[in-house]
FIRO-341909 format. One record per residue (C-alpha): x, y, z; residue number from 0. Coordinates in pm, 1 decimal. Example, Ala and Ser with C-alpha at 12.3 -4.5 7.8 and 13.67 -1.06 7.14 Angstrom:
BEGIN
X,Y,Z,torro
1230.0,-450.0,780.0,0
1367.0,-106.0,714.0,1
This chain:
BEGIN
X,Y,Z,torro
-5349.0,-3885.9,2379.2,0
-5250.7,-3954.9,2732.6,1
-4844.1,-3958.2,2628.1,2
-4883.2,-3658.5,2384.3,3
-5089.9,-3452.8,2688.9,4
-4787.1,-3555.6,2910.1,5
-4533.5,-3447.1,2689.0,6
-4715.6,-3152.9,2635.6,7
-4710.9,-3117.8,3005.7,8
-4346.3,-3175.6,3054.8,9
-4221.6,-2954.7,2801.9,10
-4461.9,-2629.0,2926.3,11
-4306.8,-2675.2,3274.7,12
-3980.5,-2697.5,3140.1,13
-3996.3,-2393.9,2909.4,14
-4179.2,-2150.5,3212.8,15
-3907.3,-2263.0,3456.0,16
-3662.4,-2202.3,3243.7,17
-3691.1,-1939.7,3080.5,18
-3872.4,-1748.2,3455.7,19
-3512.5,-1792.1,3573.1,20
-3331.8,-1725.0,3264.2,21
-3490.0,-1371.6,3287.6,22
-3393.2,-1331.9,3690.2,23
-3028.0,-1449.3,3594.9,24
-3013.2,-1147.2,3324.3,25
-3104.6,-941.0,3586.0,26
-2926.3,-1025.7,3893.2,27
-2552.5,-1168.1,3779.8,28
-2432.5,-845.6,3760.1,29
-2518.9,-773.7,4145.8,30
-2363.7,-1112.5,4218.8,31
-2040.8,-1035.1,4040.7,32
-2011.4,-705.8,4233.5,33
-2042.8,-901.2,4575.9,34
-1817.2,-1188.5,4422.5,35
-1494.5,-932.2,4389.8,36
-1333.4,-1053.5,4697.4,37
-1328.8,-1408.5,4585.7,38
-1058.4,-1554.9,4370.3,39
-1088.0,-1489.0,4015.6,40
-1064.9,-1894.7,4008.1,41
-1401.1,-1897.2,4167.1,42
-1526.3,-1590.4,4039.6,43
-1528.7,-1827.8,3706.6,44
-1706.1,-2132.6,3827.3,45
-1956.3,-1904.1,3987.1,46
-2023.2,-1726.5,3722.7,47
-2056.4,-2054.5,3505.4,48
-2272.5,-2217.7,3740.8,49
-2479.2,-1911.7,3794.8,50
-2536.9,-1944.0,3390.2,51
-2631.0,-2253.4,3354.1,52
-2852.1,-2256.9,3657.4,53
-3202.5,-2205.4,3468.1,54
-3130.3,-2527.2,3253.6,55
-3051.9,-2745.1,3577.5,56
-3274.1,-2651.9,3753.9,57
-3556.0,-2665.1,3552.0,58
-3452.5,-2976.8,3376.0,59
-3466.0,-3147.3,3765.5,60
-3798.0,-2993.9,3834.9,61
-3949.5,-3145.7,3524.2,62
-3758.4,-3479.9,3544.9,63
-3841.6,-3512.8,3925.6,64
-4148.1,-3395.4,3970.3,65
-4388.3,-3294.6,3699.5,66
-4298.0,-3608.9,3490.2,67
-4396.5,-3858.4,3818.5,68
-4714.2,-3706.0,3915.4,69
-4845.0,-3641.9,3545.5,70
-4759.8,-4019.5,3539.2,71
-4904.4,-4160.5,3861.7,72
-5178.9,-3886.6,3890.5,73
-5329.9,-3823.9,3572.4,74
-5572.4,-4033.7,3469.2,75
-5491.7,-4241.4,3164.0,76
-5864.0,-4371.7,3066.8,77
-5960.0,-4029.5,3036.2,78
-5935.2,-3873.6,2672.5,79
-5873.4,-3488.8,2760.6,80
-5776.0,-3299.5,2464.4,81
-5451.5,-3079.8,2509.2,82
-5542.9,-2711.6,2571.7,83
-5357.2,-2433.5,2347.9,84
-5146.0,-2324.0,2626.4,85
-4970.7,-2656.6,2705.4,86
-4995.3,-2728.3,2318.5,87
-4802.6,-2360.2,2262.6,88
-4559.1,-2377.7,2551.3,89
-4444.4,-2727.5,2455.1,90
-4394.0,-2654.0,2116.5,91
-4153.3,-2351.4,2257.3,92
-3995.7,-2597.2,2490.8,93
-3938.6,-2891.8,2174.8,94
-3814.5,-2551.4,1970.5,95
-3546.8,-2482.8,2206.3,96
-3423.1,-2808.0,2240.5,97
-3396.2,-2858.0,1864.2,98
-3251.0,-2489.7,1851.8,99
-2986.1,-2578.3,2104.2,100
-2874.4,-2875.7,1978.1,101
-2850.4,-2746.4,1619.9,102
-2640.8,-2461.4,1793.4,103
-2392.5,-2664.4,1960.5,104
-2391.6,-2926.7,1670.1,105
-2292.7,-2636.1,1435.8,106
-2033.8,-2490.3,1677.1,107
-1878.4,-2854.0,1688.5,108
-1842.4,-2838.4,1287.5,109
-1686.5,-2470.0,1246.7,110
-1418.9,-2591.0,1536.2,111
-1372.9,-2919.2,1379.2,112
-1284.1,-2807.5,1021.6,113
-1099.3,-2497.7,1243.9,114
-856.3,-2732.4,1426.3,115
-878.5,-2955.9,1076.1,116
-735.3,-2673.7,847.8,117
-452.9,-2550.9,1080.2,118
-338.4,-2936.0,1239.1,119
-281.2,-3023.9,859.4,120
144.3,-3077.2,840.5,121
154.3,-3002.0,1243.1,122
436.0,-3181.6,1433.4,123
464.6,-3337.2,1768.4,124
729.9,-3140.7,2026.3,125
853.7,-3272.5,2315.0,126
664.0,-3010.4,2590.8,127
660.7,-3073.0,2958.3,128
276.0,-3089.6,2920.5,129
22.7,-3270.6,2982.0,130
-163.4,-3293.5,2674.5,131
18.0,-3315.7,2339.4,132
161.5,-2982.8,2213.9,133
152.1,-2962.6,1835.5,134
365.5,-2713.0,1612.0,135
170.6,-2571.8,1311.7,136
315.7,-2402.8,1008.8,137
18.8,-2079.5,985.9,138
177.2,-1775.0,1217.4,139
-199.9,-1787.4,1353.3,140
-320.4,-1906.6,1549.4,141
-6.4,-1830.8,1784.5,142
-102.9,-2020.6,2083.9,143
-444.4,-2154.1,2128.0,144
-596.0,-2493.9,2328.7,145
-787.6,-2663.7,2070.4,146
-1056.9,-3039.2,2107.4,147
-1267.5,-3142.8,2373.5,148
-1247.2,-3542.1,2409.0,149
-917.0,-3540.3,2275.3,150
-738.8,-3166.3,2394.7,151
-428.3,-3067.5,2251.1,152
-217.2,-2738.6,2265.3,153
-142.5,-2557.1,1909.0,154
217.4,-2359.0,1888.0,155
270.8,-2180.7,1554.4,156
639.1,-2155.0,1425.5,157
628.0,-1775.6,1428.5,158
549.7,-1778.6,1788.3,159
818.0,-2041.8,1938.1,160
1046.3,-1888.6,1750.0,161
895.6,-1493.4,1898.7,162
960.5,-1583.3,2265.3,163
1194.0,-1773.1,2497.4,164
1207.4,-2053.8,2707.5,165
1055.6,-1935.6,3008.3,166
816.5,-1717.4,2773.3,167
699.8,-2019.8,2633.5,168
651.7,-2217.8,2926.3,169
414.3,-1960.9,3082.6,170
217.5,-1962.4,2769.1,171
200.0,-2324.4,2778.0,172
65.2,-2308.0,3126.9,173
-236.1,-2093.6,3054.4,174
-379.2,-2310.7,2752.5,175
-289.6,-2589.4,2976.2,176
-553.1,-2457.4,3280.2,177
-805.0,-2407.9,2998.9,178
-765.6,-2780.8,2928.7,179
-750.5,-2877.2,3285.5,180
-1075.3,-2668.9,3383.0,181
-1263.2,-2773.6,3007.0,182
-1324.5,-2462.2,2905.3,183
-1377.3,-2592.4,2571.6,184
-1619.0,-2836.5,2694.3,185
-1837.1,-2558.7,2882.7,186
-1806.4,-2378.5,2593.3,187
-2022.1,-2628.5,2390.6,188
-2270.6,-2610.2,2668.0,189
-2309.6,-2220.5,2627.2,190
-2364.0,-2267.2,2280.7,191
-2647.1,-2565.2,2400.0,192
-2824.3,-2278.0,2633.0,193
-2798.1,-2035.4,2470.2,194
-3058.0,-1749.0,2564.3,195
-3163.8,-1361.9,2449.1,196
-2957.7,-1166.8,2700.0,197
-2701.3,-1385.2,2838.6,198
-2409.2,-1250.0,2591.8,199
-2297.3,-1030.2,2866.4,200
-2296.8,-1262.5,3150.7,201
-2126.4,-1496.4,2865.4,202
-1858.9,-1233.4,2812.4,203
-1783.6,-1178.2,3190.2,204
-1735.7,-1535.4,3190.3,205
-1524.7,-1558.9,2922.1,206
-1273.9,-1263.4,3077.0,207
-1245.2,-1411.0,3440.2,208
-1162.5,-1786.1,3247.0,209
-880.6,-1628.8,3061.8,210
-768.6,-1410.6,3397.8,211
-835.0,-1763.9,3577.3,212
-573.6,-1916.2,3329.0,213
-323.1,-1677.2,3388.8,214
-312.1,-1736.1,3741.2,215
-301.8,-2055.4,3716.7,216
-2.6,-2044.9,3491.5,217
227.7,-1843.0,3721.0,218
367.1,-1926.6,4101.8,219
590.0,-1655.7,4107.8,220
639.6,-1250.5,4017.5,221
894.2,-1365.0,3723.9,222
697.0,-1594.0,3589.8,223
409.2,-1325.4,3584.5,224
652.5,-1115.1,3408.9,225
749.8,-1378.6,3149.2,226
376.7,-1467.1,3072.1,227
297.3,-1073.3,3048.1,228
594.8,-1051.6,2800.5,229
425.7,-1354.6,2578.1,230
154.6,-1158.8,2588.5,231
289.4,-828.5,2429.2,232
542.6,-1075.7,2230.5,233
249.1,-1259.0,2061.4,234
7.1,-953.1,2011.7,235
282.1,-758.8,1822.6,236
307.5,-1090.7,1560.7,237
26.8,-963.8,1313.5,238
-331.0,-976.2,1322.3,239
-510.4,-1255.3,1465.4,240
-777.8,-1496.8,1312.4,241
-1180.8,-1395.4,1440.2,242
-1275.7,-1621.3,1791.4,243
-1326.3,-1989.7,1681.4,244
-1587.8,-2182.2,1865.5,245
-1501.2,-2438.3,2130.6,246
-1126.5,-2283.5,2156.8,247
-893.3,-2118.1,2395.6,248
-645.9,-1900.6,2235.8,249
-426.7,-1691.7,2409.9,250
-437.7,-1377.2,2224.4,251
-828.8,-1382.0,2127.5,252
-935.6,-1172.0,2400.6,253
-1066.5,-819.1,2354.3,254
-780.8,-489.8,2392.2,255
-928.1,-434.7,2696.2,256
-956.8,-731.1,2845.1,257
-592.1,-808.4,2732.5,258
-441.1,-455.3,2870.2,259
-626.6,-573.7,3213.5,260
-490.8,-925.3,3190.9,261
-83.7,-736.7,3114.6,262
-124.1,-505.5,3448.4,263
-267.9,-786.0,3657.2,264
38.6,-987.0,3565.8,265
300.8,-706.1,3582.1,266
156.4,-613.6,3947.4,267
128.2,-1008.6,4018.9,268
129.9,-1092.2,4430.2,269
224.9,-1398.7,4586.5,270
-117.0,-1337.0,4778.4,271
-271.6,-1459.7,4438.2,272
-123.7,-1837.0,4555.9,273
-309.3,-1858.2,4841.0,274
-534.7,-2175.7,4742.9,275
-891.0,-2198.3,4715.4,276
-1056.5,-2228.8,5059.6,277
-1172.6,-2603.0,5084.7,278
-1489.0,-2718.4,5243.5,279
-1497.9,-3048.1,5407.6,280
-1729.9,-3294.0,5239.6,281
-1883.1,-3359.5,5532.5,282
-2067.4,-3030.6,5472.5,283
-2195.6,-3075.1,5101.0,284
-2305.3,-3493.9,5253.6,285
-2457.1,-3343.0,5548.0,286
-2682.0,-3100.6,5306.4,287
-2760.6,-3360.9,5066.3,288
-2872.1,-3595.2,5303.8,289
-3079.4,-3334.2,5489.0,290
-3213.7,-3253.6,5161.7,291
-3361.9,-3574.5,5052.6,292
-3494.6,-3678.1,5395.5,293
-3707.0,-3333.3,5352.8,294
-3836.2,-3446.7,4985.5,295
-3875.6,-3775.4,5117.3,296
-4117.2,-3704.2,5386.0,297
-4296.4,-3431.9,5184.5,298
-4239.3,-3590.6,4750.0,299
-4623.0,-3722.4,4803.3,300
-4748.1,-3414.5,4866.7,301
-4522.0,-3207.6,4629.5,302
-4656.2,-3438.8,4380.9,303
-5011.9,-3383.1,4414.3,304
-4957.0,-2961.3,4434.4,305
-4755.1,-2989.1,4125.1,306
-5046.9,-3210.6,3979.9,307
-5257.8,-2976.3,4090.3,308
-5108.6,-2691.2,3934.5,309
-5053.2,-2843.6,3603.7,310
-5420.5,-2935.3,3583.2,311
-5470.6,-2589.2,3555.6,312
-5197.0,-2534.8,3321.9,313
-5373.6,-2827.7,3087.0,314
-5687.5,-2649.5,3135.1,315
């Protein structure tokens, strides 16, 4: 009883953090990307990322560092308190969504897989001045697209090395190669792990700065802007493209929108887009972190017995 009323416990915390911020983040990301314009579209990205994965974090450190310890060195284990229907309820919810996530991801892992499966089947090695390996595929589509997460690779049909030119190419190449550098793929998996009623949006505004992020990061110069603007029109005008596949980057799978946005960013491309991303010393993220455990270290004991305390209540 005493392990079943602590994973009750553990689980109700979990699920009320988590989804109490969840909630705030639906309400509040669009505010922060308003304020966020200034920044690079680089770090527009990882904000935005970080911003939506925040509830899971964060709750998922609250209930590993605090309400797990002081259910364990507070509650009493010799007495045989039944679990109330509140903490019985909520932790149901909370094993629910963990089942539901996982499931989720799993699935999105097995559509991608037989994805990548289906159109790698006859693909050749070319010699590419990339990275990761760059494999050409007989189907016209996917054109371009950044496929795998533990083992990335780039996927080139036929129809579209044979559609654009050198320097074309190259620029294409580029973008799938900053998804792979940035794991896009990878945090794409994690989406699918939290995912939440409401977050499509944010999920979507994500998704547009990543591929924006990707063309910056393929270009260093106004030509090359040019060429990588001209894949794009090249490669839209091939036929139509294949639905989204989970857990890939493809070049062209972007909505007409966000694609006529990504063309005129390009075409009016700046070399004030090279400036680098402003670098903090790590003096300043080790001077926070060790300011921040010297506070929970003088004040866990305490924290423990309020969030005892409050979860008392919760059991009862």
């Amino acid at each position: 009883m005493f392990a079943a009323r602590g994973i009750a416990v553990s689980f109700s915390v979990f699920v009320m953090v988590y989804c109490a911020l969840s909630l705030a983040v639906c309400f509040v990301w669009r505010s922060f990307l308003l304020h966020a314009q200034h920044y690079p579209v680089r770090r527009i990205a990882d904000l935005l990322f970080a911003l939506r994965i925040f509830p899971l974090t964060t709750a998922a450190v609250i209930t590993a560092a605090f309400t797990v310890p002081s259910f364990l060195l507070l509650e009493p284990r010799a007495i045989e308190e039944p679990i109330g229907g509140i903490p019985l309820a909520l932790g149901l919810c909370g094993g629910a969504l963990g089942i539901f996530g996982f499931l989720n991801a799993a699935l999105a892992m097995r559509r991608a897989s037989r994805a990548i499966s289906g159109w790698t089947r006859g693909a050749q090695p070319i010699a590419a001045a990339a990275p990761v390996p760059v494999l050409r595929i007989a189907r016209p589509v996917p054109a371009l697209i950044a496929a795998g997460i533990a083992r990335p690779k780039v996927l080139l049909s036929r129809a579209a090395e044979l559609a654009l030119n050198a320097n074309e190419l190259h620029a294409a190449l580029n973008h799938d190669v900053a998804h792979v550098r940035h794991r896009d793929n990878f945090k794409k998996l994690l989406l699918r792990f939290v995912a939440f009623p409401g977050m499509s949006a944010l999920e979507g505004a994500w998704l547009e700065t990543t591929e924006m992020a990707a063309d910056d990061a393929a270009v260093s110069s106004a030509g090359e802007a040019l060429d990588l603007a001209a894949a794009l029109i090249k490669l839209s005008k091939l036929g139509p493209t294949e639905p989204p596949v989970d857990l890939t980057a493809a070049l062209l799978h972007s909505p007409a929108s966000t694609m006529n946005a990504r063309v005129e960013r390009l075409v009016a491309w700046s070399d004030a887009r090279r400036v680098p991303l402003q670098k903090y010393s790590p003096w300043y993220g080790t001077t926070a972190a060790l300011a921040t455990i010297a506070v929970f270290a003088v004040t866990y004991s305490q924290l423990l017995v309020q969030v005892h305390t409050a979860t008392e209540w919760l059991v009862r």
